[in-house]
C-alpha positions as CSV (number, residue, x, y, z in Angstrom):
1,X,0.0,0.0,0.0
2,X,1.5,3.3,-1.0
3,X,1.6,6.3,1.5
4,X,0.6,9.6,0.5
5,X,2.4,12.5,2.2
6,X,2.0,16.1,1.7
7,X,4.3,18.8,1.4
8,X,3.7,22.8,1.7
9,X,4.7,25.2,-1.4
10,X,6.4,28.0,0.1
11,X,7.7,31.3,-0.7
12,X,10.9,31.8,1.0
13,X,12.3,35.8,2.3
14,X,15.1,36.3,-0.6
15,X,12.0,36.6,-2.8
16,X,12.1,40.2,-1.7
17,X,15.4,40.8,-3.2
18,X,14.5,39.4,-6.6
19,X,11.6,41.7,-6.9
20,X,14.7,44.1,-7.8
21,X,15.0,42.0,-11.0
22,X,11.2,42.5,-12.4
23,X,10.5,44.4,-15.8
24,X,9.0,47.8,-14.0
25,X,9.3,51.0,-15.6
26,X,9.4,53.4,-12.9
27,X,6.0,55.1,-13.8
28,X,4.5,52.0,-14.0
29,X,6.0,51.4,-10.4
30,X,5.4,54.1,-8.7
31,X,1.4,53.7,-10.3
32,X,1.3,51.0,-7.7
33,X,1.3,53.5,-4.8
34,X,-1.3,55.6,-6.6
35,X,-3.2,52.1,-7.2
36,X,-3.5,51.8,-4.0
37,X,-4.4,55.2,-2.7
38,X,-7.1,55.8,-5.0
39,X,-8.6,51.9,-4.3
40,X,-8.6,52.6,-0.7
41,X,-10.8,55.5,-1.5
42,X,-13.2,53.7,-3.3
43,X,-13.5,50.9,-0.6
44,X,-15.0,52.9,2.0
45,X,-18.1,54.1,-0.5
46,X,-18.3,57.5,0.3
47,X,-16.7,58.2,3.3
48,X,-13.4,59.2,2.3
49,X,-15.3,61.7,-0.3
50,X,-17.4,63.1,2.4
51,X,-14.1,63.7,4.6
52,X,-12.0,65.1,2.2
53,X,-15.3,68.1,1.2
54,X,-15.4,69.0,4.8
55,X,-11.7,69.3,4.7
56,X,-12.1,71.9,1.3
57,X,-9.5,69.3,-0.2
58,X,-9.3,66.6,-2.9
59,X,-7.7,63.5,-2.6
60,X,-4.4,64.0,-3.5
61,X,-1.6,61.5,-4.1
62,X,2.2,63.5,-3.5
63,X,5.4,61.7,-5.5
64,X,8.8,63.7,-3.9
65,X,12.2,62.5,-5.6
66,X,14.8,64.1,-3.4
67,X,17.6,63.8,-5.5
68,X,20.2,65.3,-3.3
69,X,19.4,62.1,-0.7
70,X,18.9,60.1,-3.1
71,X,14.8,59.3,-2.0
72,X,11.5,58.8,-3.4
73,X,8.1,59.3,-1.4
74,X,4.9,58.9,-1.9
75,X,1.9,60.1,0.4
76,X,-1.5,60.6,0.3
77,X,-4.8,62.0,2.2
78,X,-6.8,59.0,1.9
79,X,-8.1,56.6,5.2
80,X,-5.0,55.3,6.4
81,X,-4.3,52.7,7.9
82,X,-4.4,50.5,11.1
83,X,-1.7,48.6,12.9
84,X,-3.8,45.1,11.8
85,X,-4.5,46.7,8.6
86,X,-0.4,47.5,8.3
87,X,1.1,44.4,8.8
88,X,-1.8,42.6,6.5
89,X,-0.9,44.8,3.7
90,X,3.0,43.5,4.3
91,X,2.3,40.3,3.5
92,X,3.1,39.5,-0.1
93,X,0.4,37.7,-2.4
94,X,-1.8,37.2,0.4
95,X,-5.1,39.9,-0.7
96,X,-6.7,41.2,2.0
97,X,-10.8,42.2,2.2
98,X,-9.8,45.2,0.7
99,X,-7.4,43.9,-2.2
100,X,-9.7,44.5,-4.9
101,X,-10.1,46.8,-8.4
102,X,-6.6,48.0,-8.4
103,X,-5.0,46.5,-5.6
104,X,-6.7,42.8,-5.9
105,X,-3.4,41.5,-5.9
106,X,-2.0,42.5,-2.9
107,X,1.5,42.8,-4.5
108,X,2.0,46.0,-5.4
109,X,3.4,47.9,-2.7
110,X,5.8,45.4,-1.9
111,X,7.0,44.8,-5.3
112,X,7.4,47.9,-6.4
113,X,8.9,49.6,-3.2
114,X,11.6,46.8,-3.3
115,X,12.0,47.3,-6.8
116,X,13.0,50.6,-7.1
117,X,15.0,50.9,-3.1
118,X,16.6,48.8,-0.8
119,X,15.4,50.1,2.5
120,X,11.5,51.5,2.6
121,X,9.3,52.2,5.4
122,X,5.2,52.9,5.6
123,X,4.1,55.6,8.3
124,X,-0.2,55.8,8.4
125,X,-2.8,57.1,10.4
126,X,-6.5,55.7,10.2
127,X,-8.9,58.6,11.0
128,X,-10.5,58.3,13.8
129,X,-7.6,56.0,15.2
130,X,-5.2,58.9,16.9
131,X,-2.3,56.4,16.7
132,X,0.8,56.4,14.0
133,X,2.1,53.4,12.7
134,X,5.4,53.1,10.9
135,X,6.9,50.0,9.5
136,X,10.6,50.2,8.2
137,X,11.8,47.4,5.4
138,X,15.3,46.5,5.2
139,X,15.2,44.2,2.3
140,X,19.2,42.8,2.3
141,X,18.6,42.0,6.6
142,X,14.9,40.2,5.9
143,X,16.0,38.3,2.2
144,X,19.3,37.3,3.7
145,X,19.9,37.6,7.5
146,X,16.5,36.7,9.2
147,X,15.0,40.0,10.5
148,X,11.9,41.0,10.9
149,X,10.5,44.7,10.6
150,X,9.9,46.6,13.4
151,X,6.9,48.6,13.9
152,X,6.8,52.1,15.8
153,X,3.6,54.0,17.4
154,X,3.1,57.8,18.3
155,X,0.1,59.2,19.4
156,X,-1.3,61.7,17.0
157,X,-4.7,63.9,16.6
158,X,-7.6,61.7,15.7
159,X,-8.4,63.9,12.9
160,X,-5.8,63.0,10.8
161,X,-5.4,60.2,8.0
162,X,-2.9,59.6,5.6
163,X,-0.1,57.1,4.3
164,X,3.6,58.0,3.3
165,X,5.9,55.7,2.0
166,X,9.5,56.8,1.8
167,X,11.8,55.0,-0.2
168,X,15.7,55.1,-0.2
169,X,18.8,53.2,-1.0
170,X,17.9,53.7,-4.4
171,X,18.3,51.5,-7.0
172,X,17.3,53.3,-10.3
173,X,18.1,56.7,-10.6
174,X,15.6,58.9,-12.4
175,X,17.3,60.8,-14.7
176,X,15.7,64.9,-15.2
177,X,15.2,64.4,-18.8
178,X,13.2,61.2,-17.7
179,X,10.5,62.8,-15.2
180,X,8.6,64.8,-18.1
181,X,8.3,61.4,-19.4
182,X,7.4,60.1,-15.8
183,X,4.5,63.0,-15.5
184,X,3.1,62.2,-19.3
185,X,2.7,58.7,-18.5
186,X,1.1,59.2,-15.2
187,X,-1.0,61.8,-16.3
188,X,-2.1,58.8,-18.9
189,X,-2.7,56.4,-16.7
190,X,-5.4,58.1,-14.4
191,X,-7.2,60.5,-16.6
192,X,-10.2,59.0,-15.5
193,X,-9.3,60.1,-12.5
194,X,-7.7,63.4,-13.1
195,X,-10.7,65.3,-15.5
196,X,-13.2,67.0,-13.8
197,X,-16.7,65.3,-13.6
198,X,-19.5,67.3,-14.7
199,X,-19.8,69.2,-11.5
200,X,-16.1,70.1,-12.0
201,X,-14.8,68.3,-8.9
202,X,-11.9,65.7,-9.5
203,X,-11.5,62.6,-8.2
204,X,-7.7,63.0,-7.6
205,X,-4.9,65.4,-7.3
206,X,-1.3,63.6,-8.3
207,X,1.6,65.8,-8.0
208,X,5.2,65.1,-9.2
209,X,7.6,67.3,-7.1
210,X,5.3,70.0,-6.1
211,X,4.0,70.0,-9.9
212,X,0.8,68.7,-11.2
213,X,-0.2,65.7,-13.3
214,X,-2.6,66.6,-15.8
215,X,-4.6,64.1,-18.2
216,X,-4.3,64.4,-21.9
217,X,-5.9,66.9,-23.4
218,X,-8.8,66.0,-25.2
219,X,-8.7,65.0,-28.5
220,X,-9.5,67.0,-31.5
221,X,-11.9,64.5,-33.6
222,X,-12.4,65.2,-37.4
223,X,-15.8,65.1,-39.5
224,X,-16.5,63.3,-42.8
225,X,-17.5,65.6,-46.1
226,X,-20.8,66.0,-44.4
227,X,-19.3,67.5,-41.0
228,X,-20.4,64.4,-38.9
229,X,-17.9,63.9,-35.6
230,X,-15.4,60.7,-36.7
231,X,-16.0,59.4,-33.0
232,X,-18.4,56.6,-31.6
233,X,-18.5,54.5,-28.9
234,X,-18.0,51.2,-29.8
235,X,-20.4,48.0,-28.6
236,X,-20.5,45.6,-25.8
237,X,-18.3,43.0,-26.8
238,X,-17.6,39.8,-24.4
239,X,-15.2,36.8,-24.9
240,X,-15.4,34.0,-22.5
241,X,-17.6,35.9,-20.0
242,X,-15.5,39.4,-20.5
243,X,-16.2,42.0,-21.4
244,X,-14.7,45.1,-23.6
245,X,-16.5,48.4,-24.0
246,X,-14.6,52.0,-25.2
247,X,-14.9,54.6,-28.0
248,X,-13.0,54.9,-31.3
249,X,-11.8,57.9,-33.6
250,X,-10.3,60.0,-35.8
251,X,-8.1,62.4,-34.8
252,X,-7.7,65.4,-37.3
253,X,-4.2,65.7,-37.1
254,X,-2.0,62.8,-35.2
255,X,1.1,61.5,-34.6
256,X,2.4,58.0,-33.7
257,X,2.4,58.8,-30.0
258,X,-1.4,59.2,-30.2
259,X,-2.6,56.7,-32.2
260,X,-3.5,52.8,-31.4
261,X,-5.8,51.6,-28.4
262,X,-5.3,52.8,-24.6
263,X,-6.5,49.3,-22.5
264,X,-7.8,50.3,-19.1
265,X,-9.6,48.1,-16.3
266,X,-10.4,49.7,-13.1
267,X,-10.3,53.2,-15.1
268,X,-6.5,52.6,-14.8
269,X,-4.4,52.3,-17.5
270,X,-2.8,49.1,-18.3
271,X,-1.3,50.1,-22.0
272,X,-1.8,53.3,-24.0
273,X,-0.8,56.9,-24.8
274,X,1.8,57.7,-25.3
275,X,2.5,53.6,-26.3
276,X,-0.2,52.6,-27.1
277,X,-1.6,48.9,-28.2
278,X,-1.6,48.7,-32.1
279,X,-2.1,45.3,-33.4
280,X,-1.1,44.9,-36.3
281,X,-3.9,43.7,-38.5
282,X,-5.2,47.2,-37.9
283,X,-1.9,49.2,-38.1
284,X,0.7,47.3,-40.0
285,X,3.7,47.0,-38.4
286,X,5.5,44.3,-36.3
287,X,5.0,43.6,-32.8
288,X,2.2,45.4,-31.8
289,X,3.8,48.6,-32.6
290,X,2.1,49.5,-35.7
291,X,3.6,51.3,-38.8
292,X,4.3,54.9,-39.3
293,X,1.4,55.2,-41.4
294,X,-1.7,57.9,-41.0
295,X,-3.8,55.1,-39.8
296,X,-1.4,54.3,-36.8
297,X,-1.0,58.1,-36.6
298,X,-5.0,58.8,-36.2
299,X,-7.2,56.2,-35.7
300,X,-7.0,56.0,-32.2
301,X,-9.6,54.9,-29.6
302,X,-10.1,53.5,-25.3
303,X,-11.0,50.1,-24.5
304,X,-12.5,49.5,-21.1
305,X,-11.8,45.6,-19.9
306,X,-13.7,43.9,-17.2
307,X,-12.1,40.6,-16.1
308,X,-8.8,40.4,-18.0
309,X,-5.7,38.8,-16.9
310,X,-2.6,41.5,-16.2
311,X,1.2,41.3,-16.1
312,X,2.4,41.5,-12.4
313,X,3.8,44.7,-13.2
314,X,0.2,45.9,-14.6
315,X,1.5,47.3,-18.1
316,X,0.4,44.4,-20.3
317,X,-3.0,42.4,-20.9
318,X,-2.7,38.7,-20.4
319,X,-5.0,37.3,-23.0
320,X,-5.8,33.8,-22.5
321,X,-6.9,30.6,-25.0
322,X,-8.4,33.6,-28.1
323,X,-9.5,36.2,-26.6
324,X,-7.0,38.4,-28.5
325,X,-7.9,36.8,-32.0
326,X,-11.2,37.3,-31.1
327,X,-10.7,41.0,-30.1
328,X,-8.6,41.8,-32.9
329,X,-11.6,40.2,-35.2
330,X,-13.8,42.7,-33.9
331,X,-12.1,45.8,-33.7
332,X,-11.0,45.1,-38.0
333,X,-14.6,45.5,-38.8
334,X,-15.4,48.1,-36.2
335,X,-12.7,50.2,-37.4
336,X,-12.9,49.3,-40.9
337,X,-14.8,53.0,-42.1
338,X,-12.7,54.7,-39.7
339,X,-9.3,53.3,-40.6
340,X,-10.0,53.6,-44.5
341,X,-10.5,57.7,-43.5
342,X,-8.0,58.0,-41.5
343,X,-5.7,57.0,-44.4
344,X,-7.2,59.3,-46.6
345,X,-5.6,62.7,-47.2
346,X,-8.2,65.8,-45.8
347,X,-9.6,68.0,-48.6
348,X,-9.1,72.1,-48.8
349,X,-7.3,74.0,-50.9
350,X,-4.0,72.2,-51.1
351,X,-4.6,70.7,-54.7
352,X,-4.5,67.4,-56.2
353,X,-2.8,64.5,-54.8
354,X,0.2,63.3,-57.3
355,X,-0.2,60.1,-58.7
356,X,2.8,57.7,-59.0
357,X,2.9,58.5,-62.7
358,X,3.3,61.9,-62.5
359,X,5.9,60.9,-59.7
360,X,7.6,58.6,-62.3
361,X,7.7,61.6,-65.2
362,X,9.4,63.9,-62.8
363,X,12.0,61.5,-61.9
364,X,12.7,60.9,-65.5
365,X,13.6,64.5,-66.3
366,X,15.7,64.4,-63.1
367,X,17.6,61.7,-64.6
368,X,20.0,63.7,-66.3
369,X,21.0,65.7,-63.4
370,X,21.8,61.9,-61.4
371,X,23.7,60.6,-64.4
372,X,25.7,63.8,-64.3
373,X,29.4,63.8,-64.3
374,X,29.2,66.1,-61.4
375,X,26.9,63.7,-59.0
376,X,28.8,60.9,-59.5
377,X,32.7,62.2,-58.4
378,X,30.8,63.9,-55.8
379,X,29.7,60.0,-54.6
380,X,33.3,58.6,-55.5
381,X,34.4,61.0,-53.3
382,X,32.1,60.5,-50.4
383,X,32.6,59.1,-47.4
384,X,29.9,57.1,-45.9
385,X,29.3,55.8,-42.3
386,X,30.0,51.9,-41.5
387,X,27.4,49.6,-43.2
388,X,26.0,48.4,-39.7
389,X,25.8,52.6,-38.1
390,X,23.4,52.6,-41.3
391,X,21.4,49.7,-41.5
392,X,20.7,49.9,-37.5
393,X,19.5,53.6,-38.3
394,X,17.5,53.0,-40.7
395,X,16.4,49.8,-40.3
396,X,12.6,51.3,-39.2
397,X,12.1,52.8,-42.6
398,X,13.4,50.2,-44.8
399,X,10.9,47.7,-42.9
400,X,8.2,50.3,-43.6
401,X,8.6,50.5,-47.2
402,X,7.0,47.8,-49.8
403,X,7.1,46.9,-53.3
404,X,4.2,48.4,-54.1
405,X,5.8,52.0,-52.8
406,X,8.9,51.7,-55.6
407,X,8.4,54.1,-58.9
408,X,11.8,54.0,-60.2
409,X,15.6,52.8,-59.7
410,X,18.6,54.2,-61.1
411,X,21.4,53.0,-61.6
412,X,23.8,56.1,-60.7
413,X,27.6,54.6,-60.2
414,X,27.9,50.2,-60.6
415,X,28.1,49.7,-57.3
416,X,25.4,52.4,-55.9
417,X,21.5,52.0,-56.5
418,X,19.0,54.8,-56.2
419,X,15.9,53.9,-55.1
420,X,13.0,56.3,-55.6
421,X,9.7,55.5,-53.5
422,X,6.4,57.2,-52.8
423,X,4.7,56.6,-49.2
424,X,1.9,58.4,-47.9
425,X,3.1,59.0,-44.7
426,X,1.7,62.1,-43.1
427,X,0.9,65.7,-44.1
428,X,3.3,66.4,-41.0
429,X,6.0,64.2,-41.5
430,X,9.4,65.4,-43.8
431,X,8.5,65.8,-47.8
432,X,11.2,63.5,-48.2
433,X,13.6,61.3,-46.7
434,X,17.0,60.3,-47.4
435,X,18.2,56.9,-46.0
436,X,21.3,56.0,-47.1
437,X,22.6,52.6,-47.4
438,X,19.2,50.7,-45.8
439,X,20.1,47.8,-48.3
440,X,24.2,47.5,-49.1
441,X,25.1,50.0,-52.1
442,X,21.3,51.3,-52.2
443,X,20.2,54.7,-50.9
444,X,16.6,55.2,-50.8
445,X,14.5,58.0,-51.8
446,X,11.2,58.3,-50.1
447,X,8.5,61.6,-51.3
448,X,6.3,62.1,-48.7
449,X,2.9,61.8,-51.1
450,X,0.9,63.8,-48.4
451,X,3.1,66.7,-47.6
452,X,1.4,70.0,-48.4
453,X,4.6,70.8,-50.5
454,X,3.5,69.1,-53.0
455,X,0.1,70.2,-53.0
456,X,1.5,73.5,-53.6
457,X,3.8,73.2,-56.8
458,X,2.6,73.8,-60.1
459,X,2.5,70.7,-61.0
460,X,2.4,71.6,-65.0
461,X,5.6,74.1,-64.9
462,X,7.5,71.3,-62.6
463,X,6.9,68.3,-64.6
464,X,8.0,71.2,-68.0
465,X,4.8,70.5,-69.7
């Protein structure tokens, strides 16, 4: 007779320390601390709300990067917390009754504060309580020598609540070019929370160093020939028992950053402006990333999940068995009118589009000046960079161009190809690019067919007809 024994999975302290080695961004991990502020607000219905209006004050989340010391904190106006309520929320993966919406994972916190510094300690205040917790992390002394972390109490007024988290021992630095970047994302990831409801109240106040977060501004839709909006919401649609609502569009004048679909559950942000999710059955492209085309430039739109899977750092939607087949289906034949515009050059009074035949006569009379004794000791005598300095720079273009884009090749010197292309790329992008050396011995040409340069040449006295 065989014996059955049983044996406990368990998660041993150096996990701590690895946390160090996770795929954060650091606006995506300091979002965890704003997860968790704004969720604790919504847990307690609308008592929080009611506090916060006596007080004349919104609830406001506060980021401070100290750079001289070398610290980050975040703190916030929201309940607080309790000694029980402390040490439940330092327990990694084990959800507490209020680890829902944003914080249903009950990882956040941890992960992130161990991510970014080595030593971090939580001080809070429940209203009502009078008492002042603080907790103080030491992630080396609990991951590899045994400790514990020691909790502090001081008696405070019973009027106050709040949280702070302060953060040091830092192991990313945040560079001052990097904080704009920081802010934009931020400002992203919560405008449901940042733009004033109809009664022009917000739901949040998020400052960066004394600065505030704002949301994106809102988008400036275009119209059809008959002046109807380019905007709609989109309908219900629900895969395996989720469910995906949102809103599409057409922006009138784009870019790549503001583009492709902005994925939220919770109102938070998972993926989106200014990287936004752009499959590529939509938006061309490779990876999700879409192709520098005017339909990855402005069709743009918000998908609201209920139910999905996330990555543990909350930037990414786990799709599971083909739900993302299935959502890709539907959003090609929701956005099939819209995407067809949005690659359509607007009307006015710029004149006609060229054709690739008038394209093809102009390069022929420009022949002569390539094929000129001139050009080619000019190219004899050039020097060019390395082959791999080229092909890495221009690698995005060369990927972006087809077949179908080519209206002449000539052959200038017998080891150096011209390449002359015509891509509708934006009425904002250059008229014309230059990319030297994207195949070996080739430089590429590439006319910009939407550019309102050439909606403004003559196109009779150019071509000399």
């Amino acid at each position: 007779m065989s014996q059955v024994d049983e044996a406990e999975l368990s998660v041993g302290p150096k996990a701590i320390d690895a946390y160090s080695r996770l795929s954060y961004t650091m606006w995506f991990a300091l979002a965890e601390f704003v997860d968790n502020s704004t969720q604790s607000r919504l847990n307690y219905g609308n008592l929080v709300d009611e506090v916060l209006r006596d007080e004349g004050r919104p609830l406001t989340v506060s980021i401070i990067h100290d750079r001289p010391n070398k610290t980050i904190e975040i703190a916030d106006n929201s309940i607080g917390m309790s000694k029980e309520d402390l040490i439940a929320s330092l327990r990694i993966a084990n959800p507490t009754a209020d680890s829902k919406g944003r914080s249903k994972y009950g990882m956040g916190m941890k992960t992130a504060a161990c991510w970014i510094g080595r030593y971090w300690e939580v001080t809070t205040c429940e209203l009502g309580s009078g008492e002042e917790w603080t907790a103080v992390v030491n992630v080396d002394a609990i991951a590899n020598h045994g400790a514990k972390v020691p909790l502090t109490v001081r008696q405070v007024s019973r009027n106050e609540h709040y949280t702070r988290i302060k953060i040091s021992g830092l192991r990313r630095v945040i560079q001052k070019r990097s904080e704009d970047t920081i802010k934009e994302y931020l400002g992203s990831m919560y405008m449901f929370d940042l733009r004033p409801a109809e009664d022009g109240a917000t739901a949040l106040k998020l400052t960066y160093n004394g600065e505030e977060v704002v949301p994106p501004s809102e988008s400036d839709w275009d119209t059809d020939p008959s002046g109807i909006l380019m905007h709609r919401p989109l309908p219900l649609f629900e895969v395996d028992g989720k469910k995906v609502t949102g809103w599409i569009g057409v922006l009138r004048k784009g870019g790549r950053k503001y583009g492709g679909f902005s994925i939220f559950q919770n109102q938070r942000q998972i993926q989106g402006f200014p990287d936004a999710w752009k499959p590529s059955v939509i938006f061309g492209g490779v990876d999700h990333e879409g192709a520098n085309n005017l339909i990855a430039q402005r069709l743009t739109g918000v998908l609201l999940l209920d139910g999905f899977g996330v990555s543990h750092t909350k930037d990414k939607v786990l799709f599971e068995g083909n739900e993302e087949e299935a959502l890709e289906r539907f959003l090609v034949d929701e956005t099939r009118a819209y995407a067809a515009y949005a690659k359509s050059r607007r009307g006015g009074s710029r004149g006609a589009k060229w054709s690739k035949e008038q394209i093809r006569d102009l390069v022929k009379d420009m022949q002569s000046e390539f094929l000129s004794s001139e050009i080619k000791d000019a190219l004899n005598n050039a020097s060019l960079p390395p082959i791999e300095v080229i092909e890495a720079n221009n690698l995005q273009q060369r990927k972006a161009l087809t077949k179908a884009d080519e209206v002449a090749r000539l052959d200038i010197l017998p080891d150096l190809l011209v390449i002359v292309s015509l891509k509708e790329t934006s009425p904002y992008e250059p008229h014309v690019t230059f990319a030297p050396g994207a195949e070996p011995n080739v430089i590429h040409v590439i006319i910009n067919g939407l550019h309102p340069y050439y909606q403004t040449l003559e196109l009779s006295s150019t071509l000399g007809s």
